[in-house]
N, CA, C and O atoms as CSV, one atom per row, in Angstrom:
chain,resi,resn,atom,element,x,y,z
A,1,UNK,N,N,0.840,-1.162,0.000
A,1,UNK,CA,C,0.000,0.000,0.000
A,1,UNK,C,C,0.890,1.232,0.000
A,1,UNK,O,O,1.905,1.345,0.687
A,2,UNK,N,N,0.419,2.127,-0.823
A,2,UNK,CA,C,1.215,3.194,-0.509
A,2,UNK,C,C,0.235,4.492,-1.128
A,2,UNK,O,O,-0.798,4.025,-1.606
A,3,UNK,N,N,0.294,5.742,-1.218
A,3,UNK,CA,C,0.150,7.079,-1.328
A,3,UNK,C,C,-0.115,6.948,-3.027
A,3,UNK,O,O,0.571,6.277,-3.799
A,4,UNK,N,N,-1.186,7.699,-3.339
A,4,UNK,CA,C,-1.632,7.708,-4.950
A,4,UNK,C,C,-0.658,8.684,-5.847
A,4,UNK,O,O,-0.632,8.458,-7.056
A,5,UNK,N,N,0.263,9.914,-5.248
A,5,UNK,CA,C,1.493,9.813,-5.976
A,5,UNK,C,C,2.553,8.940,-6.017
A,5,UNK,O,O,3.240,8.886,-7.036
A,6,UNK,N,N,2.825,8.147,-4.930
A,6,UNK,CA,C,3.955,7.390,-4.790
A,6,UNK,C,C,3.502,6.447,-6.021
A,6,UNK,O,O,4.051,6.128,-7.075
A,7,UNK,N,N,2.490,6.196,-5.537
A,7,UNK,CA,C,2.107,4.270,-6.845
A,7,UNK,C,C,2.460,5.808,-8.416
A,7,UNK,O,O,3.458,5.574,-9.097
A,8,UNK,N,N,2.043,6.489,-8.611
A,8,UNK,CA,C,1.959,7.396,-9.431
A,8,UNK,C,C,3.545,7.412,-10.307
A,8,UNK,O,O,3.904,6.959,-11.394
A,9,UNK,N,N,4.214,8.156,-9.244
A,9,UNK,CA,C,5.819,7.391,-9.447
A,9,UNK,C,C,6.452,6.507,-10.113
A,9,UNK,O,O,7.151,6.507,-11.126
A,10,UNK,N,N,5.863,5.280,-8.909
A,10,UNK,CA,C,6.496,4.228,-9.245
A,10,UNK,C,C,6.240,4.100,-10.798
A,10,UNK,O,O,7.134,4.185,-11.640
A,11,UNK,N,N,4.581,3.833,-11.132
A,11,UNK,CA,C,5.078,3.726,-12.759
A,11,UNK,C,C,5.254,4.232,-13.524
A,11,UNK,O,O,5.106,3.636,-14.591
A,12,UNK,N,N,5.593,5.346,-13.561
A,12,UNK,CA,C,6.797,6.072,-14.252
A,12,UNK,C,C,7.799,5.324,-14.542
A,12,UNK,O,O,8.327,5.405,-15.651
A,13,UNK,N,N,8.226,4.480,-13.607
A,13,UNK,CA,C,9.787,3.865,-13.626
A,13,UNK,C,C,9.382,2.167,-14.074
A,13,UNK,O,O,10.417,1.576,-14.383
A,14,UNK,N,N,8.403,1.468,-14.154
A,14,UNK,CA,C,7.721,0.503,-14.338
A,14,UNK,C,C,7.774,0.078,-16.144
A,14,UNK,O,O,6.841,0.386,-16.886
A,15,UNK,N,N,8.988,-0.643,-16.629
A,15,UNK,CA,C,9.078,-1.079,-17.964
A,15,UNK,C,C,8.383,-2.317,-17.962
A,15,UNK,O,O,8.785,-3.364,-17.455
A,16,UNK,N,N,7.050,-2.083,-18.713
A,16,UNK,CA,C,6.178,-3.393,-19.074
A,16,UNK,C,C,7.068,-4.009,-19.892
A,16,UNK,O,O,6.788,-5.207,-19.879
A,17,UNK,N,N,8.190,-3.757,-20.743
A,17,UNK,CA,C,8.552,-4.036,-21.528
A,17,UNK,C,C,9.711,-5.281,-21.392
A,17,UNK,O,O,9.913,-6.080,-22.306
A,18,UNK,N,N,10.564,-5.311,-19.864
A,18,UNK,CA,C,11.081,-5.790,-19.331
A,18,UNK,C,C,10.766,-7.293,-19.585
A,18,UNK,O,O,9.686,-7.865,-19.733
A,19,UNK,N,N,12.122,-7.782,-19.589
A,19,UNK,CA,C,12.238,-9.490,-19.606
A,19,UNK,C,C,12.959,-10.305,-18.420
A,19,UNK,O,O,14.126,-10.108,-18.081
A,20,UNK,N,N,12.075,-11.271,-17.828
A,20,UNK,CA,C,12.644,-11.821,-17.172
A,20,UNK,C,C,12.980,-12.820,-17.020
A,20,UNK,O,O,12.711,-13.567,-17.961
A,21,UNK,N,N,13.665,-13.404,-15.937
A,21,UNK,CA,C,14.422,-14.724,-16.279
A,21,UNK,C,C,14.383,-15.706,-16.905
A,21,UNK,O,O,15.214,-16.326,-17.569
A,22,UNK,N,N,13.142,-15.866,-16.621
A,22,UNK,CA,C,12.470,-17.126,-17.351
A,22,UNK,C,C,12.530,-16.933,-18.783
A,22,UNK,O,O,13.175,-17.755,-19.435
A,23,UNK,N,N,12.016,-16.072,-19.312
A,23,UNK,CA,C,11.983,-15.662,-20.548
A,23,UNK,C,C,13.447,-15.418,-21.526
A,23,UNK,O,O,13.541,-15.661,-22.729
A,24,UNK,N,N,14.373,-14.947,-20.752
A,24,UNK,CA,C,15.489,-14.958,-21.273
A,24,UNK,C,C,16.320,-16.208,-21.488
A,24,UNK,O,O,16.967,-16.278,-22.533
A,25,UNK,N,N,16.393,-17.572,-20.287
A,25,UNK,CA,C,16.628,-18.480,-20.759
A,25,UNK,C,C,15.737,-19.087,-21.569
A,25,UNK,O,O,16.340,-19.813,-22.360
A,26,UNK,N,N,14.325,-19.117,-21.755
A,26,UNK,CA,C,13.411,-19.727,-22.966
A,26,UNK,C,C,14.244,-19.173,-24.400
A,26,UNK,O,O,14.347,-19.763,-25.475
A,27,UNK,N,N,14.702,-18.046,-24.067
A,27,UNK,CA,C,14.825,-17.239,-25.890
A,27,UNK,C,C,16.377,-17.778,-26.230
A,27,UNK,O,O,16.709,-18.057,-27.381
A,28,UNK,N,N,17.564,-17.921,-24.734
A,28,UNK,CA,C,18.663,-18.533,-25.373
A,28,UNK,C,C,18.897,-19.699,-25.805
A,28,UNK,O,O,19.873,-20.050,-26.469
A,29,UNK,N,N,17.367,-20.806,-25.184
A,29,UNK,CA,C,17.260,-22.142,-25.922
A,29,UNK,C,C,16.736,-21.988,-27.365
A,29,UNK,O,O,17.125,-22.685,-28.302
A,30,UNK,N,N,16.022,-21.228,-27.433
A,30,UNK,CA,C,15.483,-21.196,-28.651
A,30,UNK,C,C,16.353,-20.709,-29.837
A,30,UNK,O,O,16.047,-21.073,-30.973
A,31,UNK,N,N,17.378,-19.939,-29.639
A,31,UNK,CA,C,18.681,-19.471,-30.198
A,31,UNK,C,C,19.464,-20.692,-30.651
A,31,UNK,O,O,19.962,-20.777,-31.774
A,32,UNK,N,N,19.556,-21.739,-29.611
A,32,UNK,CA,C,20.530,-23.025,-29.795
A,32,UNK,C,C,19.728,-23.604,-31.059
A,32,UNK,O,O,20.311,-24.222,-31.950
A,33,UNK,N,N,18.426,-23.371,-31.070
A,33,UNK,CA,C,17.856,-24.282,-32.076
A,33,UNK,C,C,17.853,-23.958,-33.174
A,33,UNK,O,O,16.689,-23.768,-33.528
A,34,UNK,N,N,19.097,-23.640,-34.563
A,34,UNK,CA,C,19.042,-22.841,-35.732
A,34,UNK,C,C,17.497,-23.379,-36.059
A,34,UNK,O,O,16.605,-22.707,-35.540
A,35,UNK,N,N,17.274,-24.004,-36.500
A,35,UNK,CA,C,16.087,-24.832,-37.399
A,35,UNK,C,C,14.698,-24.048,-37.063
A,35,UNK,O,O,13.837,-23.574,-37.803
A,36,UNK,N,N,14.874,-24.124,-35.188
A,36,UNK,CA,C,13.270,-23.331,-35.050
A,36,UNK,C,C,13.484,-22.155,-35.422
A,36,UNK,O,O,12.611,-21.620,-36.105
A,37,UNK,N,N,14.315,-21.645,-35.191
A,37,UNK,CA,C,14.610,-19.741,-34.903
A,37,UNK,C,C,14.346,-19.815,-36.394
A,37,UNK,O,O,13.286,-19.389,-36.852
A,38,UNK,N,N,15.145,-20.268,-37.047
A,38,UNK,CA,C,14.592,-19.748,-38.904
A,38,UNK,C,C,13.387,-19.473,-39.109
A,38,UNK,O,O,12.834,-18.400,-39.349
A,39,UNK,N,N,12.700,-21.322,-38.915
A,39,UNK,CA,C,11.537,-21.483,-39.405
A,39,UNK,C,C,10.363,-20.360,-39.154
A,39,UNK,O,O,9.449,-19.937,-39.861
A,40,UNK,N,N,10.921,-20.002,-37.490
A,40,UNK,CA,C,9.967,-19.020,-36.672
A,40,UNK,C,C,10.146,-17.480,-37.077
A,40,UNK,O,O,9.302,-16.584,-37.030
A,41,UNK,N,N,11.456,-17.428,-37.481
A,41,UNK,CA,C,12.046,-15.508,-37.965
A,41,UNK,C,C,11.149,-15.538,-39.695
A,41,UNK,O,O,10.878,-14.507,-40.311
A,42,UNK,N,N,10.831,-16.930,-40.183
A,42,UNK,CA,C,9.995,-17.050,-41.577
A,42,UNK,C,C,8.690,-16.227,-41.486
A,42,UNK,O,O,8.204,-15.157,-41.851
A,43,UNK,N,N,8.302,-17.761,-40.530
A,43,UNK,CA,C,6.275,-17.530,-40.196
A,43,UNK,C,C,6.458,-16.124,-39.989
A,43,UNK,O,O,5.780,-15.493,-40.801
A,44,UNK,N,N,7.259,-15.230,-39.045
A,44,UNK,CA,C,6.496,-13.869,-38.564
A,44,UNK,C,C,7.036,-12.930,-39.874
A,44,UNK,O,O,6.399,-11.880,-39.969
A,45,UNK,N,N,7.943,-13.088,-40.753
A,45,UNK,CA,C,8.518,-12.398,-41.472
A,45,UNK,C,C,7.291,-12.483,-42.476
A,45,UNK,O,O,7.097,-11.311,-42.796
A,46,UNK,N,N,6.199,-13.423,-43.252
A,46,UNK,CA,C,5.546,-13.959,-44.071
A,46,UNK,C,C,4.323,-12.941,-43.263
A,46,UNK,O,O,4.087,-11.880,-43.841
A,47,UNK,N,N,3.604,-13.204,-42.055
A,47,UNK,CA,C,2.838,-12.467,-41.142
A,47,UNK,C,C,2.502,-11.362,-41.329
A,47,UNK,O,O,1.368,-10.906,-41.474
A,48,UNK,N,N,4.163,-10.527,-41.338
A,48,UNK,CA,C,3.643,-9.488,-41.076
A,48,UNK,C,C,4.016,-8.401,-42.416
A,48,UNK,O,O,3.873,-7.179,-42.387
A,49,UNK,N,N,4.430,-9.063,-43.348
A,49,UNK,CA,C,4.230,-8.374,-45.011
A,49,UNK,C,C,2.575,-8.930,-45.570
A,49,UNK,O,O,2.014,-8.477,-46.568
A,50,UNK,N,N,1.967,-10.073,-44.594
A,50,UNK,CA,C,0.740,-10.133,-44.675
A,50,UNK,C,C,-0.104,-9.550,-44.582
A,50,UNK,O,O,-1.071,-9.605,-45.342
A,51,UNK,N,N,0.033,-8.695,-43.459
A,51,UNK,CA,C,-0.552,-7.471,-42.383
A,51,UNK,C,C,-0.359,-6.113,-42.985
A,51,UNK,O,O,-1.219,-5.232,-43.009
A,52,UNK,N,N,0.788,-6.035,-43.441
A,52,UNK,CA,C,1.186,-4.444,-44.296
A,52,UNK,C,C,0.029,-4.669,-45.682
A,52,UNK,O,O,-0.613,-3.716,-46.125
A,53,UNK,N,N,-0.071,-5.857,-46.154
A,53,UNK,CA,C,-0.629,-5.824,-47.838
A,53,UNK,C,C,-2.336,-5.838,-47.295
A,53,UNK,O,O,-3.288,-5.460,-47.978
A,54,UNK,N,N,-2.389,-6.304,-46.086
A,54,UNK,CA,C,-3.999,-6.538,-45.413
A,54,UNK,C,C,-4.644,-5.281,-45.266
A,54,UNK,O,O,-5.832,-5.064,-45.503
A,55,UNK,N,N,-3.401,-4.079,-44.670
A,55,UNK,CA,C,-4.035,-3.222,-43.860
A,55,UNK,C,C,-4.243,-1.861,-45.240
A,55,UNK,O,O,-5.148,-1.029,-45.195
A,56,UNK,N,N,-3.246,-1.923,-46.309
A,56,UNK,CA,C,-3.005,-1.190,-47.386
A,56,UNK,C,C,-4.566,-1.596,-48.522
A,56,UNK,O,O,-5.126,-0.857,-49.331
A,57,UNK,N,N,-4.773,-2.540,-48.269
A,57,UNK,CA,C,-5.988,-2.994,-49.016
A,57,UNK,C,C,-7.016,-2.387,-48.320
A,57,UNK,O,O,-7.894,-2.169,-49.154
A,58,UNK,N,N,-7.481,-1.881,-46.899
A,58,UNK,CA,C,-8.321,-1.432,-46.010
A,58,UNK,C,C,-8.269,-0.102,-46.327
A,58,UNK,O,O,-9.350,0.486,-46.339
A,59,UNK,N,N,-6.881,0.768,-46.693
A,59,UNK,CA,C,-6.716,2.358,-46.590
A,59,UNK,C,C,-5.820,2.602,-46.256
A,59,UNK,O,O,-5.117,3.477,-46.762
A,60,UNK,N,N,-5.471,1.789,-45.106
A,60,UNK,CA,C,-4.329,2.395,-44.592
A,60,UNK,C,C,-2.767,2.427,-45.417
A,60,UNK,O,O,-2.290,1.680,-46.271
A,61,UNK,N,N,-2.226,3.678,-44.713
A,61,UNK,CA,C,-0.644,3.811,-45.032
A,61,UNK,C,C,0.079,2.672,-44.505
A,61,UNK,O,O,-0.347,2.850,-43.364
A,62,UNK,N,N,0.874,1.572,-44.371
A,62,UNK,CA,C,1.597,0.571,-43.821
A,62,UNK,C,C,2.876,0.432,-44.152
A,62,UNK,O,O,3.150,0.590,-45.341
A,63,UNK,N,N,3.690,0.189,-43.442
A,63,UNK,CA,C,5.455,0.366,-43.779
A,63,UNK,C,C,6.160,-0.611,-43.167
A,63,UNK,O,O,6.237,-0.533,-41.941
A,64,UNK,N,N,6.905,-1.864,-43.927
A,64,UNK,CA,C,7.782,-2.976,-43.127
A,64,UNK,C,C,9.127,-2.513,-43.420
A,64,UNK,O,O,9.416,-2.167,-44.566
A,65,UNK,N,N,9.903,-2.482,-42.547
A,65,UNK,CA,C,11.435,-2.702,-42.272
A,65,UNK,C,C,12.043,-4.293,-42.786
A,65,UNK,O,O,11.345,-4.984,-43.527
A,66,UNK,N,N,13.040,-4.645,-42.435
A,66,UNK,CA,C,13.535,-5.261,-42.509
A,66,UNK,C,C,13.952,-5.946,-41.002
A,66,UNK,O,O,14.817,-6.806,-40.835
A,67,UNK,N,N,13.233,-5.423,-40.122
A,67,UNK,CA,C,12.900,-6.142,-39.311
A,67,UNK,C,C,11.168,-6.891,-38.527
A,67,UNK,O,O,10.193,-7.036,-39.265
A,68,UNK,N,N,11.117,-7.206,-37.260
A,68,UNK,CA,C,9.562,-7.966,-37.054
A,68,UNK,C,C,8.941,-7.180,-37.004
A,68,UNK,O,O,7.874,-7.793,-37.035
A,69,UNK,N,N,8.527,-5.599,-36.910
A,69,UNK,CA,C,7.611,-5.072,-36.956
A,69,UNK,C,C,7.019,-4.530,-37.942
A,69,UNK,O,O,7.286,-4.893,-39.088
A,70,UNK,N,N,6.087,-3.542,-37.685
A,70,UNK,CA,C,5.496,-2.410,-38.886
A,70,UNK,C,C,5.087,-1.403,-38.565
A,70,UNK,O,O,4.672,-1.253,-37.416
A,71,UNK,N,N,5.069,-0.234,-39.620
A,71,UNK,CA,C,4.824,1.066,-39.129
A,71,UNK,C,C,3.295,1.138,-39.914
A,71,UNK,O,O,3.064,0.752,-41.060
A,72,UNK,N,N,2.114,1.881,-38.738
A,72,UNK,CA,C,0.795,2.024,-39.498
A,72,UNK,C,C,0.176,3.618,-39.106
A,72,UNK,O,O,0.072,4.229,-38.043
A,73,UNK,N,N,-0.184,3.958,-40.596
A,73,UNK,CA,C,-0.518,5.532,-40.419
A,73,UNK,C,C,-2.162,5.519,-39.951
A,73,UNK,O,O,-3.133,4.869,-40.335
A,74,UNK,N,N,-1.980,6.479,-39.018
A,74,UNK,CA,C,-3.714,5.959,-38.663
A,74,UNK,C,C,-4.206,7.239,-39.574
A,74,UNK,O,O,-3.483,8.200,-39.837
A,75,UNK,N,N,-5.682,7.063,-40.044
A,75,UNK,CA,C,-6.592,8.332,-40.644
A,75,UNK,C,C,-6.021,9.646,-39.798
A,75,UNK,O,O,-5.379,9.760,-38.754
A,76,UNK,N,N,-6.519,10.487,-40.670
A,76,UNK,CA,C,-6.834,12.136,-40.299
A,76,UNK,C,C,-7.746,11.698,-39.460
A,76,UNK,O,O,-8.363,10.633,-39.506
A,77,UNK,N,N,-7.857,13.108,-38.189
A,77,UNK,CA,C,-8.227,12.842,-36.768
A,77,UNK,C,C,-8.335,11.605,-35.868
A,77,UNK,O,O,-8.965,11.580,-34.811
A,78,UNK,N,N,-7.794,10.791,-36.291
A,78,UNK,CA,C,-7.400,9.660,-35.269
A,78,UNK,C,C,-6.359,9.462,-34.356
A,78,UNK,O,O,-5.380,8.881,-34.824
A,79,UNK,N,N,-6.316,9.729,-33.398
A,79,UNK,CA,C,-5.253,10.044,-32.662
A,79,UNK,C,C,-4.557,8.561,-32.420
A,79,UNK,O,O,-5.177,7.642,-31.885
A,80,UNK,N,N,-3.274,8.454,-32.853
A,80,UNK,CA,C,-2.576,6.988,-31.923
A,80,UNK,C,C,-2.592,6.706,-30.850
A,80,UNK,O,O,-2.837,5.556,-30.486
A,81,UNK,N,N,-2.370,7.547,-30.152
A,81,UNK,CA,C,-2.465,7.572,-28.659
A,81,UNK,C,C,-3.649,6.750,-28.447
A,81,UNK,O,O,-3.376,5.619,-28.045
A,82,UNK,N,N,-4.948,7.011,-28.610
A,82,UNK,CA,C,-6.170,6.444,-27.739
A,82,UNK,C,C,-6.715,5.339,-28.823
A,82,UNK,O,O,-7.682,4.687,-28.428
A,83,UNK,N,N,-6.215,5.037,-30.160
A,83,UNK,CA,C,-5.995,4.124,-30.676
A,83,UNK,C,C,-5.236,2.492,-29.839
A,83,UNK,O,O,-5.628,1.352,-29.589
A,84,UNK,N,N,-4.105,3.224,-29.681
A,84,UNK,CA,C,-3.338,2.228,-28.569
A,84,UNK,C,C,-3.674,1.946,-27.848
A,84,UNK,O,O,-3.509,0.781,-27.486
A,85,UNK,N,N,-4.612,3.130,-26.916
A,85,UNK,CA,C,-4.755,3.076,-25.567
A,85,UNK,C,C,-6.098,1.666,-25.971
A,85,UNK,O,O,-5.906,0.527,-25.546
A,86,UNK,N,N,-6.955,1.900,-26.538
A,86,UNK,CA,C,-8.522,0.739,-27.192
A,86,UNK,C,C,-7.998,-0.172,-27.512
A,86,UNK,O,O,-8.659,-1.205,-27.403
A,87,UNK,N,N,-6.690,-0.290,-28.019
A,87,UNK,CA,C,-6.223,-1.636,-28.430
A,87,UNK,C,C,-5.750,-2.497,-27.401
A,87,UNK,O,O,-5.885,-3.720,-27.382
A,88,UNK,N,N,-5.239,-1.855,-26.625
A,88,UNK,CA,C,-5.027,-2.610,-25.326
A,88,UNK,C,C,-5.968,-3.239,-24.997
A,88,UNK,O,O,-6.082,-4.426,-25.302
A,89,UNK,N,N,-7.076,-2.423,-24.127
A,89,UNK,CA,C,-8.368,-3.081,-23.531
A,89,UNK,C,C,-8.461,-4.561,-24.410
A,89,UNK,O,O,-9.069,-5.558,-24.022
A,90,UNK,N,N,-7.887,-4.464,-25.374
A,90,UNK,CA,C,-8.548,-5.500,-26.429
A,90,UNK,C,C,-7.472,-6.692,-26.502
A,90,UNK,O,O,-7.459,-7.600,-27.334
A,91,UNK,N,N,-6.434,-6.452,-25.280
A,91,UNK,CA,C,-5.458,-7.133,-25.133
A,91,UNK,C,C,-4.631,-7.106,-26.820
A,91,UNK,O,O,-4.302,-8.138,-27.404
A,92,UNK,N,N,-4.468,-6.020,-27.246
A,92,UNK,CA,C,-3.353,-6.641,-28.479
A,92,UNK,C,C,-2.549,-5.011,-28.042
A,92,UNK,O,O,-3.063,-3.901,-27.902
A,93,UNK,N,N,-1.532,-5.329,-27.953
A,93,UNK,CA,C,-0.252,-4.065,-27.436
A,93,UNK,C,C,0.664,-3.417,-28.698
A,93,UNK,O,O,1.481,-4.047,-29.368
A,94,UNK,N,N,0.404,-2.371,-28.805
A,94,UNK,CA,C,0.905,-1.539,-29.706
A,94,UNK,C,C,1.476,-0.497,-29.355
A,94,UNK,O,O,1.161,-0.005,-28.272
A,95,UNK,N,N,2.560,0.181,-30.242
A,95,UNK,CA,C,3.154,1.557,-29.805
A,95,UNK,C,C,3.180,2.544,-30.569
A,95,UNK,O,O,3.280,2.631,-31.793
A,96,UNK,N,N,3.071,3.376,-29.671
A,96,UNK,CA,C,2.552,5.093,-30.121
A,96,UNK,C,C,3.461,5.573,-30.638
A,96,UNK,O,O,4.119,6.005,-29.691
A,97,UNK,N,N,4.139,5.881,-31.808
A,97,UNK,CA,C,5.180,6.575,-31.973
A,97,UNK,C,C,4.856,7.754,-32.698
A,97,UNK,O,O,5.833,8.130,-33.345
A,98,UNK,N,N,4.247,8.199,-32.784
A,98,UNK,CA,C,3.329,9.804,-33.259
A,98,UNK,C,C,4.417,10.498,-32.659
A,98,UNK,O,O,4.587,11.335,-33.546
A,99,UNK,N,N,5.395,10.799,-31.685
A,99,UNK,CA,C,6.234,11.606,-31.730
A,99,UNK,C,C,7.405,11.546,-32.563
A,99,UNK,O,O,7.854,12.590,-33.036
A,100,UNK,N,N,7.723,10.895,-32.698
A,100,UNK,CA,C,8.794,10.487,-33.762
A,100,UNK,C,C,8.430,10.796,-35.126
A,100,UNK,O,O,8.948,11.740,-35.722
A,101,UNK,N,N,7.332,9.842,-35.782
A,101,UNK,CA,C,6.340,9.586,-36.770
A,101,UNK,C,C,5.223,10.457,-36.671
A,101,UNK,O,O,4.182,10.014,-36.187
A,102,UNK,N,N,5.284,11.518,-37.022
A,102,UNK,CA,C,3.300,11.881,-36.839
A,102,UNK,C,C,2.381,10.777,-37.357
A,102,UNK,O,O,2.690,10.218,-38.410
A,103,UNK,N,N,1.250,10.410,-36.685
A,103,UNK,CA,C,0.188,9.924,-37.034
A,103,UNK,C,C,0.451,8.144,-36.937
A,103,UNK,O,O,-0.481,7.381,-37.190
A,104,UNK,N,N,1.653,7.694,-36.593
A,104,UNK,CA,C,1.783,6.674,-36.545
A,104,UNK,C,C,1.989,5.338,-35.236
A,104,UNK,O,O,2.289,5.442,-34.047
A,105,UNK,N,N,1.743,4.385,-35.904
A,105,UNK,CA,C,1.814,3.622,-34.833
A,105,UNK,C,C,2.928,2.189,-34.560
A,105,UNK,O,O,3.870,2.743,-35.124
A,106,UNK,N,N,3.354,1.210,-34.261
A,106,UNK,CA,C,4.221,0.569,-34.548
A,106,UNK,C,C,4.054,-0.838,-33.952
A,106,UNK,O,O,4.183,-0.897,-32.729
A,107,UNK,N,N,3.714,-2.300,-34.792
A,107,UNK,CA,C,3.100,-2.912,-34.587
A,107,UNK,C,C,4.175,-4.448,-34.821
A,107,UNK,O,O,4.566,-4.818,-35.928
A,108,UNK,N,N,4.462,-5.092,-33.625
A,108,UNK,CA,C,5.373,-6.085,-33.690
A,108,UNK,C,C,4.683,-7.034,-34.379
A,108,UNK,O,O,3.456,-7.128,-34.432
A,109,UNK,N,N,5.563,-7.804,-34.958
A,109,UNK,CA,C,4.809,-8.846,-35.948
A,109,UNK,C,C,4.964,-10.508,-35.238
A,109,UNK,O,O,5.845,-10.929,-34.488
A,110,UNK,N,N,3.928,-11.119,-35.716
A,110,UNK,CA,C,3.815,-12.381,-34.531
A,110,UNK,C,C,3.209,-13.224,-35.590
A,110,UNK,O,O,2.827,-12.664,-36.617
A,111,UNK,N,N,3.052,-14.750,-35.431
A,111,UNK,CA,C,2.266,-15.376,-36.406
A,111,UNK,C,C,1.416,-15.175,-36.909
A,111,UNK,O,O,0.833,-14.110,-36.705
A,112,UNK,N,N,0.898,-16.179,-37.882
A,112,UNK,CA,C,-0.056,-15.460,-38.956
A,112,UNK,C,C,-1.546,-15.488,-37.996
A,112,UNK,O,O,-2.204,-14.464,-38.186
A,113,UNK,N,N,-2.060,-16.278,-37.203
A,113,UNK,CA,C,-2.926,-16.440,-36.561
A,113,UNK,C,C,-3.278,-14.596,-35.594
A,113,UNK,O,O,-4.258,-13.852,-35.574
A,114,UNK,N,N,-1.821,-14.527,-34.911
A,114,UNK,CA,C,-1.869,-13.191,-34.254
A,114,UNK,C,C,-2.441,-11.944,-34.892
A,114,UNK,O,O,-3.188,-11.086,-34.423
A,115,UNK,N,N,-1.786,-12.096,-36.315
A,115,UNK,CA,C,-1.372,-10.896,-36.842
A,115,UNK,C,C,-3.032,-10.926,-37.794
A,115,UNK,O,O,-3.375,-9.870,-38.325
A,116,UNK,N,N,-3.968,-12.200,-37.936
A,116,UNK,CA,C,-5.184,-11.524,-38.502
A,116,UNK,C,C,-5.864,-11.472,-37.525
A,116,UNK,O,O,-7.030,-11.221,-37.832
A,117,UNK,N,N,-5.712,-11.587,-36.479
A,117,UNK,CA,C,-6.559,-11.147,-35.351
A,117,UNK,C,C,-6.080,-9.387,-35.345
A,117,UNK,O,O,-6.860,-8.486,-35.654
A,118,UNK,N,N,-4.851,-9.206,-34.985
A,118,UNK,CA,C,-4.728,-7.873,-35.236
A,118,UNK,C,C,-4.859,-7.056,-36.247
A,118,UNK,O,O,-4.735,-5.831,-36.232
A,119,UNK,N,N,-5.194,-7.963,-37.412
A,119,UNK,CA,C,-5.781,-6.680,-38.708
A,119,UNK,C,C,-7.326,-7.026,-38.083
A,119,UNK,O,O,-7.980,-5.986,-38.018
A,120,UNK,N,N,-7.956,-8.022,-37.683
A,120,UNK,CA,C,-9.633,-8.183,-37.827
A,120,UNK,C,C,-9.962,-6.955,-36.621
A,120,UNK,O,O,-10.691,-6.017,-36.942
A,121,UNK,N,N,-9.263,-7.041,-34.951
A,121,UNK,CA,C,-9.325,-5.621,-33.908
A,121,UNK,C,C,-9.056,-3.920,-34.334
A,121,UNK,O,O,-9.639,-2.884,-34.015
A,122,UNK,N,N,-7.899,-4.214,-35.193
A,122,UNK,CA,C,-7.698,-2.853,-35.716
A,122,UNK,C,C,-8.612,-2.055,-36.836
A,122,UNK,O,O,-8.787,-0.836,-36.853
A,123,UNK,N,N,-9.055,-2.835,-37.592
A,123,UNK,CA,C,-10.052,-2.440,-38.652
A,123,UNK,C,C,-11.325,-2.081,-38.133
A,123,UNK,O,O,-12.163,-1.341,-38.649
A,124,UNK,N,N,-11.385,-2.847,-36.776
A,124,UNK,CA,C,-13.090,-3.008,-36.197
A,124,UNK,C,C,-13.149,-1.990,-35.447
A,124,UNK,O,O,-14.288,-1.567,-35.252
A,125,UNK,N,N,-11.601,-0.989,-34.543
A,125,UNK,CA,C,-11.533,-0.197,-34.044
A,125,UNK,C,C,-11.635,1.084,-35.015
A,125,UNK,O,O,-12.234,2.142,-34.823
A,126,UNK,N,N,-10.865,0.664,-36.119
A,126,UNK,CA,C,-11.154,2.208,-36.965
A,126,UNK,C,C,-12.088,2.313,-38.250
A,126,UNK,O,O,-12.023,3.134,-39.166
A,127,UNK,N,N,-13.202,0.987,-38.021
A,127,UNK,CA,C,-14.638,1.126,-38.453
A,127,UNK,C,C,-14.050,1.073,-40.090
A,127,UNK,O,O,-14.518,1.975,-40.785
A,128,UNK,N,N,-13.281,0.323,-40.653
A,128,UNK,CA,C,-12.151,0.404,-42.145
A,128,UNK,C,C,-13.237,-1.336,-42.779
A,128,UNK,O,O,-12.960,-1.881,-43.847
């Protein structure tokens, strides 16, 4: 228990993003395994140029790197921010990068199963 600035504070300093133990030895076994790590750096690589050609067919602006994620332009007056913030509730986690990017958002790429669930939430959120 503590004081509604203190908890206030604290997450400030609170990285959801953080990995822990467990998770870090799961990812250095999975490293030992060339065969899965390929097969698996494939499926999400296939995913999520799935998701860019899914979401570009809907309207949207969509942008892949050359790495697991993607960059997605949301409409005029749609704010990312409370985009993100609805997507959550909806358990699928996304990031706001509208400061960097105006208007954009940034969307890790995960199997193909994940990733049409996250075009079927995102479309249903911006009514596309």
């Amino acid at each position: 228990m503590a004081h509604e600035d203190t908890v206030g504070e604290m997450k400030k300093l609170y990285n959801s993003k953080s990995v822990n133990m467990l998770a870090q030895l799961a990812a250095s076994e999975a490293l030992r395994n060339r065969d899965f790590y390929m097969s698996y750096a494939k499926e999400v690589c296939e995913a999520r140029d799935w998701l860019v050609e899914d979401l570009r067919e809907a309207g949207l602006e969509a942008r892949a790197g050359g790495g697991n994620f993607l960059c997605v332009k949301m409409p005029p007056g749609i704010s990312p921010v409370e985009v993100v913030e609805r997507m959550t509730k909806r358990d699928i986690f996304m990031r706001d990068i509208h400061g960097r990017f105006p208007g954009f958002i940034r969307i890790t790429a995960g199997t193909m199963e994940q990733m049409r669930r996250v075009a079927a939430e995102l479309k249903a959120e911006l009514r596309l």
